[in-house]
C-alpha positions as CSV (number, residue, x, y, z in Angstrom):
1,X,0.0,0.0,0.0
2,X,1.2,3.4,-1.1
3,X,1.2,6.3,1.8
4,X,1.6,9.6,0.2
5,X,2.4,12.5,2.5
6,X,2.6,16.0,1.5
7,X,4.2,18.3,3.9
8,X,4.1,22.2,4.2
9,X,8.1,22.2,4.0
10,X,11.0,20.0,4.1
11,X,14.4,20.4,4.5
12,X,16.3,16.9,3.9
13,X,19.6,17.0,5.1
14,X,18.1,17.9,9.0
15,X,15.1,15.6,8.3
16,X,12.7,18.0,9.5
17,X,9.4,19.4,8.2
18,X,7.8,22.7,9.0
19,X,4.4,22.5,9.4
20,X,2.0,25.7,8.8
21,X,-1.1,24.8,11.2
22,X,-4.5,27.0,10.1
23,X,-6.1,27.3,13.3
24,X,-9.6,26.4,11.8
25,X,-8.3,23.5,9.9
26,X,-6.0,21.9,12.4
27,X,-8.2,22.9,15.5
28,X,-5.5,25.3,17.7
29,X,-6.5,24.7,21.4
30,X,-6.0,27.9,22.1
31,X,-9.1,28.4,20.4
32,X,-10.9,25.3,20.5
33,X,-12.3,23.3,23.0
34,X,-11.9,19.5,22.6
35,X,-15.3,18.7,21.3
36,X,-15.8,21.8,18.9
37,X,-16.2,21.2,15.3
38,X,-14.3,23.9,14.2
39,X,-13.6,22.5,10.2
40,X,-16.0,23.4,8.0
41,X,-14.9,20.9,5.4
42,X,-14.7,18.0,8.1
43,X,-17.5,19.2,10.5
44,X,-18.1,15.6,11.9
45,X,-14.6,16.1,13.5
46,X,-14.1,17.0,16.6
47,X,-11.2,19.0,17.8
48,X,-9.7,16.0,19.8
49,X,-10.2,13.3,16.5
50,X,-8.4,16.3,14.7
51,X,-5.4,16.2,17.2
52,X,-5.7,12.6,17.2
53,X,-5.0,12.6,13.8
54,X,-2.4,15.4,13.6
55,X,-0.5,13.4,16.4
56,X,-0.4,9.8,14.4
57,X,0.8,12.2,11.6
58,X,3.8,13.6,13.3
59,X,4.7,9.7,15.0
60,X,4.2,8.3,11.5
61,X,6.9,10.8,10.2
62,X,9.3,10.2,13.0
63,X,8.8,6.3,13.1
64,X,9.0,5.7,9.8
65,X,11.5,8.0,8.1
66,X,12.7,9.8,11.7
67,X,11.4,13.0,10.7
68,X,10.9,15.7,13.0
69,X,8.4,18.3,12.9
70,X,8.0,21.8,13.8
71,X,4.5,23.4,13.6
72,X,3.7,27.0,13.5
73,X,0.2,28.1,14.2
74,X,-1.6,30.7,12.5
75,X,-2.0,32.2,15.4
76,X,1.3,32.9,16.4
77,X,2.0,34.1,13.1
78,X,-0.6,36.4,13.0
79,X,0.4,38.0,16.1
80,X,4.0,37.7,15.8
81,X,4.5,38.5,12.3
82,X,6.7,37.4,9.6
83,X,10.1,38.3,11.1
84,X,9.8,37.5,14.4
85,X,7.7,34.0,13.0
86,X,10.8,33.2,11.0
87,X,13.8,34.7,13.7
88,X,11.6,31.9,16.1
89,X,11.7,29.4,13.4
90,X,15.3,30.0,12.8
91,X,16.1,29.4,16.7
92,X,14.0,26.0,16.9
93,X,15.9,24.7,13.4
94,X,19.2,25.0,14.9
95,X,18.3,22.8,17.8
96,X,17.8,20.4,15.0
97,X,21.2,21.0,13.3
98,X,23.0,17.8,12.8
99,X,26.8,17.8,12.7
């Protein structure tokens, strides 16, 4: 069986994907409660089954092809802005620099 995978952004030689989480889509607890329905494409979802499956997403990725992941939520970027988003993404990738 084929899995296909798309991710946001990937950059190979740290095996690490940045992941841009929509705060509707992706259900930001922040925001949502565990039992809201917040996707109005997948509105049978609850927030935690949306988690659920964000979280089997990110294992899958590290168990299978030890890929880490970093997510940014639209939240943060939309109160941080673009530079300080990207100085803070800059920070987390070098913790994931391998020599």
């Amino acid at each position: 069986m084929l899995t296909v995978i798309f991710l946001d952004y990937y950059i190979e030689n740290l095996k690490l994907t940045i992941e841009f989480n929509g705060d509707l889509w992706h259900g930001n607890p922040e925001i949502y409660k565990n039992t809201d329905r917040p996707n109005p494409f997948h509105e049978n979802l609850t927030t935690s089954e949306i988690w659920e499956k964000d979280r089997k997403r990110k294992d899958y990725l590290k168990t299978k092809y030890d890929i880490d992941t970093i997510i940014i939520w639209e939240k943060d970027y939309k109160k941080d802005g673009m530079d300080i988003t990207i100085k803070k993404l800059l920070e987390e990738i070098k913790k994931y620099e391998r020599l």
